[in-house]
C-alpha positions as CSV (number, residue, x, y, z in Angstrom):
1,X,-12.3,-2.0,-12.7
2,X,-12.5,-0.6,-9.3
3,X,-11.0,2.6,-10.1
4,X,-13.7,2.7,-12.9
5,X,-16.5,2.2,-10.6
6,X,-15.4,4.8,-8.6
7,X,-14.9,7.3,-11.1
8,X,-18.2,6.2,-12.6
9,X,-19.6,6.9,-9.0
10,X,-18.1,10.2,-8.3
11,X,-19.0,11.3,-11.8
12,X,-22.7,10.6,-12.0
13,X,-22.6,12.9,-8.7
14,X,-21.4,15.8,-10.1
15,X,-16.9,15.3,-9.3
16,X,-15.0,15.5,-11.9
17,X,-12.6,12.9,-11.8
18,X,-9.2,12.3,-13.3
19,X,-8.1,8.5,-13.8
20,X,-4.3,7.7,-15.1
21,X,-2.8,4.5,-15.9
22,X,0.6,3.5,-14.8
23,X,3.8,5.1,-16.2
24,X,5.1,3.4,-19.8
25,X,6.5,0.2,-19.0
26,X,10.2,1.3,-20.3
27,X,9.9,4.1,-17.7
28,X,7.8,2.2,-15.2
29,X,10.4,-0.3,-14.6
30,X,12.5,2.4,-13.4
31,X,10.0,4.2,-11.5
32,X,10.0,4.4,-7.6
33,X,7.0,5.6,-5.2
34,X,8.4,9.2,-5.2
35,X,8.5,9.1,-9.2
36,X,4.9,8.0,-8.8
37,X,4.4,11.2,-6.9
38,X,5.7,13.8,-8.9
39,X,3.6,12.1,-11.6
40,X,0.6,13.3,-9.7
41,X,2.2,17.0,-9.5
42,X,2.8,16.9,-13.3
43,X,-1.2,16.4,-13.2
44,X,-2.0,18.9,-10.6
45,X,0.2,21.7,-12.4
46,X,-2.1,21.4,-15.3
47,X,-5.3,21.3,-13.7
48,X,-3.8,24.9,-12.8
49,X,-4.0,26.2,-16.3
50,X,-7.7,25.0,-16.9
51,X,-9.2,28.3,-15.9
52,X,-13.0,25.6,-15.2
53,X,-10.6,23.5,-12.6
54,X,-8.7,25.7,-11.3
55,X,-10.0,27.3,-8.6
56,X,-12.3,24.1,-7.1
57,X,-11.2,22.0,-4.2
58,X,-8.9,19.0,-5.4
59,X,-8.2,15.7,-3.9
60,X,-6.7,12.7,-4.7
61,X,-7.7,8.9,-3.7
62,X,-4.8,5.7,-3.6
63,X,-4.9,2.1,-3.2
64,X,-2.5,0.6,-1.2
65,X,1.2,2.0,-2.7
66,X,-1.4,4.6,-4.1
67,X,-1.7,6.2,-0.6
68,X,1.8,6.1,-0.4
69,X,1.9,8.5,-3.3
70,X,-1.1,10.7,-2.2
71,X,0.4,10.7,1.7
72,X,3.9,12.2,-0.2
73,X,2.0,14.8,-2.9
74,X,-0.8,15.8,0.6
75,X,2.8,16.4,2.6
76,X,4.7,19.0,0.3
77,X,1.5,20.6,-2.1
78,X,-1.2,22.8,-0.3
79,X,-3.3,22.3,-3.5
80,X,-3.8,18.9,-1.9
81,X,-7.7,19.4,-0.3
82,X,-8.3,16.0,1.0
83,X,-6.8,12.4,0.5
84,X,-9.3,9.3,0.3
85,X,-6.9,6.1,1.2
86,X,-8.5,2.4,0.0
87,X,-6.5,-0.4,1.8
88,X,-4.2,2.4,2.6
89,X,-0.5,1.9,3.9
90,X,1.1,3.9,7.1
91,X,3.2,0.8,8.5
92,X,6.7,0.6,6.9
93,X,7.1,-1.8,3.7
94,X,8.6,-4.1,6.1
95,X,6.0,-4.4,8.2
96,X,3.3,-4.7,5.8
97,X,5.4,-7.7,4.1
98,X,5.5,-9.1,8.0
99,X,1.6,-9.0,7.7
100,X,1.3,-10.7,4.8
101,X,3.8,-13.6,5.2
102,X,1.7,-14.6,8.5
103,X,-1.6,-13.7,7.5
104,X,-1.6,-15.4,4.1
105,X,0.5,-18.3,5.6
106,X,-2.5,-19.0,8.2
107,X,-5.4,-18.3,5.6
108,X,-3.8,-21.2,3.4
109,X,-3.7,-23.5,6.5
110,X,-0.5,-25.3,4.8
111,X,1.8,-24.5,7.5
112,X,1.8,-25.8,11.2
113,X,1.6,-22.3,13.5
114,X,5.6,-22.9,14.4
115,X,5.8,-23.1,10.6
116,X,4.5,-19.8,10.3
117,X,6.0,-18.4,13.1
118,X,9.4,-19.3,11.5
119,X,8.6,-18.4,8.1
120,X,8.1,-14.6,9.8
121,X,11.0,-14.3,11.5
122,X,13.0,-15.9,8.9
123,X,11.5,-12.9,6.8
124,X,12.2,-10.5,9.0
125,X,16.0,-11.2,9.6
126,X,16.0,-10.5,5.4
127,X,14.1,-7.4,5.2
128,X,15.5,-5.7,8.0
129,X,19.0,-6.4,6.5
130,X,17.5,-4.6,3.4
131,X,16.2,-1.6,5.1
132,X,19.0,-1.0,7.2
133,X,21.7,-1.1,4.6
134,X,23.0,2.0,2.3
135,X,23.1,0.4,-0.9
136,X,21.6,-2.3,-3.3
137,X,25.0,-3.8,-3.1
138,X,25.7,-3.8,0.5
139,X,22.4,-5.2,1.2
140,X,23.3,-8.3,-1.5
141,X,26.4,-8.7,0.4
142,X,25.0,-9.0,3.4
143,X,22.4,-11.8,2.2
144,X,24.7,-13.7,0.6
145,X,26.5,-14.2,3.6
146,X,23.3,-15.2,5.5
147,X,22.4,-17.6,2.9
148,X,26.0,-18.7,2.6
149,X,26.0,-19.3,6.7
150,X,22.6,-21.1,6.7
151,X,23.6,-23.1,3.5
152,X,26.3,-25.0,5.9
153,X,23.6,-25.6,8.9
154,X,21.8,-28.8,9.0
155,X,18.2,-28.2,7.8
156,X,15.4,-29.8,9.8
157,X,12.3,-28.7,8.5
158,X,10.3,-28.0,5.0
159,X,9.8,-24.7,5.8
160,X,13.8,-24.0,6.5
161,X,14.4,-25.8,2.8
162,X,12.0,-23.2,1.0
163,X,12.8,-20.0,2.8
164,X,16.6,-20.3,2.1
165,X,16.5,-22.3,-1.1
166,X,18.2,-20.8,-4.0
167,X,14.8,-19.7,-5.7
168,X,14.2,-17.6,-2.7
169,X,17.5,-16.0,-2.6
170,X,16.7,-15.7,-6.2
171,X,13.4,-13.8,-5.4
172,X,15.2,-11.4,-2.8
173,X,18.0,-10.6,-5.0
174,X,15.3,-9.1,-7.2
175,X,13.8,-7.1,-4.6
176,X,17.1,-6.1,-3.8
177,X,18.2,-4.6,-7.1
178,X,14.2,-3.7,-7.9
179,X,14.7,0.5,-7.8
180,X,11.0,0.9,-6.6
181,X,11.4,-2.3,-3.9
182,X,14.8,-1.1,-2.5
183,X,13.2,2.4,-2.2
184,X,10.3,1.3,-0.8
185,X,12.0,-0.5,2.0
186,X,13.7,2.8,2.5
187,X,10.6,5.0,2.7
188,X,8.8,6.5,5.8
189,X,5.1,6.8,5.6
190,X,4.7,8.5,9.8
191,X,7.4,11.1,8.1
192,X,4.8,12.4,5.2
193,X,1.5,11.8,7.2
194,X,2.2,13.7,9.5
195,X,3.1,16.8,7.5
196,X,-0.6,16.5,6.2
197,X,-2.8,19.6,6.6
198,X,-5.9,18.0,4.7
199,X,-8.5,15.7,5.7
200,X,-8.2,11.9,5.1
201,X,-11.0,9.5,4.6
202,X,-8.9,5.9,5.6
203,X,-11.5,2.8,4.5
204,X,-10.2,-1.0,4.6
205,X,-11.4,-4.2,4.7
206,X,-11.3,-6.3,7.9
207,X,-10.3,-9.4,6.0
208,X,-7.3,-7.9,4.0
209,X,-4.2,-10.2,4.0
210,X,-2.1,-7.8,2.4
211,X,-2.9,-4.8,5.0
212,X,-4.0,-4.9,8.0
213,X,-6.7,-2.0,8.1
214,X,-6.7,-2.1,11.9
215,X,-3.3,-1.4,12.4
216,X,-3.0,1.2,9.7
217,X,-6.2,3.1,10.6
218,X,-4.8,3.3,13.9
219,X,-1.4,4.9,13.0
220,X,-3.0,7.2,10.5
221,X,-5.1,8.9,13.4
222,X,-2.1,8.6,15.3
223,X,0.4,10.3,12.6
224,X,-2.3,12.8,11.3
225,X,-2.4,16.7,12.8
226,X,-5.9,16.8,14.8
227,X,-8.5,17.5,12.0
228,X,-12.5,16.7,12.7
229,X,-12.9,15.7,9.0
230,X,-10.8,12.5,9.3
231,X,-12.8,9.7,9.1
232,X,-11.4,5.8,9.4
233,X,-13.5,2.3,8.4
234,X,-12.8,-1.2,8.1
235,X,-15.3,-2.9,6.2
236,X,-17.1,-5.9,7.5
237,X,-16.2,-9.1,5.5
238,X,-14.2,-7.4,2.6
239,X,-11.1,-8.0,1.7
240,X,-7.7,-5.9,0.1
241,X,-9.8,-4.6,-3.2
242,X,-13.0,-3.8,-1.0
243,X,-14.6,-7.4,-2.4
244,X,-17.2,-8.9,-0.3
245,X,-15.0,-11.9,0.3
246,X,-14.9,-15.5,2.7
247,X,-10.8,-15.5,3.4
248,X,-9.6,-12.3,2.2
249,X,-7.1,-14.6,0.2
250,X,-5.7,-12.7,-3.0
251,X,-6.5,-16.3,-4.6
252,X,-10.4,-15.0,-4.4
253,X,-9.8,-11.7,-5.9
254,X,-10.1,-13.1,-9.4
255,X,-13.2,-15.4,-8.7
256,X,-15.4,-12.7,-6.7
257,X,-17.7,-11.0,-9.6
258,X,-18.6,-8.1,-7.2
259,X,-15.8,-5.4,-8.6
260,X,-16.2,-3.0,-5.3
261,X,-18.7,-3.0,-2.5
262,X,-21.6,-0.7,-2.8
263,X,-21.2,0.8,0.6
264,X,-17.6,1.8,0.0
265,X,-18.9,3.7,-3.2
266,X,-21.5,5.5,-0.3
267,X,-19.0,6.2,2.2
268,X,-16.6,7.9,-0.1
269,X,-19.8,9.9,-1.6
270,X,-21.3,11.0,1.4
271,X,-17.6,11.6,3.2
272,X,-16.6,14.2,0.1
273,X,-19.9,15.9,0.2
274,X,-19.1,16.7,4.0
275,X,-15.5,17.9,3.6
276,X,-15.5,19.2,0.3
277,X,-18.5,22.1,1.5
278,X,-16.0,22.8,4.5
């Protein structure tokens, strides 16, 4: 729905837009980030053969692992114009995950902050052993051994007993062997950003628990080649889908009748009239 108000948006002011589904789910379930991206190509290659698109300015807008994929098409295609970015990512996957642990951990208010603080660096020991190893395999090794090792320690605490229960090795194991996870933990973002040459618009919403917009706006200006078109908000009050929100809690996003806010729908309007006429 988002996506649909934005396309609506853009539309009604004169943009032709172009809005695609995911991948079938048979090939989805295969798919990785950089699979994602040379979807978009296929798209771009032909909008080259329509002689009424071919010679306008084209861009192309992400949420969250979205801007992944527009960061990687923006890096490698010069067709690329300008990139709009809506909770957009330039942390690792491991950091992001980080974020989230502790910032939906302290929304919930169900964990004591040495809880928390636990429940992060108990977290971090795991992904770091996934993005640091060379294969699925050697990464499952390695956890099972940790699991194994921590299994035969005397556990104290709650939080101990769920983050190295056997449903949570369960739930790594999945990441682990997930092609699009494994890759992910794997991928990059400063590499790609900054190989952009095109102008980014970076918007996110102070209260998202899934990325902090803050941090991420911060590294995008930091990552980007110097361009006076770059513009970077963090929305007052909204949360990961640009919701006017109280928490920012992903439990809200499916109570919140407001599908995106109207000033988001402003900023990306009156942002694209500015660098599209450059």
């Amino acid at each position: 729905k988002p996506f649909l108000a934005i396309a609506d948006h853009l539309t009604r002011q004169g943009y032709a837009v172009f809005r695609y589904d995911d991948f079938p789910t048979a090939v989805f379930a295969k798919s990785t980030t950089y699979d994602f991206a040379d979807g978009v190509t296929m798209i771009l290659d032909s909008f080259a053969k329509r002689p009424d698109l071919g010679s306008l300015p084209t861009g192309l807008l992400g949420h969250s692992e979205g801007s992944l994929v527009a960061e990687i098409v923006a890096a490698r295609d010069k067709r690329i114009d300008f990139v709009i970015t809506l909770g957009g990512v330039a942390q690792t996957i491991s950091d992001v995950l980080l974020y989230q642990v502790h910032a939906i951990n302290e929304a919930s208010g169900e964990l004591t902050p040495e809880e928390n603080d636990y429940a992060v660096e108990a977290s971090k020991t795991i992904y770091d052993i996934i993005a640091k190893s060379k294969s699925p395999d050697a990464a499952a090794k390695k956890i099972n051994k940790l699991y194994s090792y921590q299994s035969g320690t005397l556990i104290t605490s709650k939080i101990e007993a769920d983050v190295f229960s056997q449903n949570k090795k369960a739930e790594i194991m999945q990441m682990v062997y997930s092609p699009w996870f494994y890759t992910l933990f794997h991928h990059q973002p400063k590499k790609h950003i900054k190989k952009m040459r095109c102008p980014m618009l970076a918007v996110g919403g102070e209260k998202d628990l899934q990325v902090d917009a803050v941090t991420n706006n911060a590294l995008f200006k930091a990552y980007l080649p110097k361009n006076p078109l770059h513009r970077f908000e963090v929305i007052p009050n909204a949360n990961h889908l640009l919701q006017t929100c109280t928490t920012g809690s992903p439990d809200e996003y499916g109570i919140i009748e407001e599908t995106l806010r109207g000033d988001v729908l402003e900023i990306i309007q009156e942002w694209l009239d500015s660098a599209v006429s450059h």
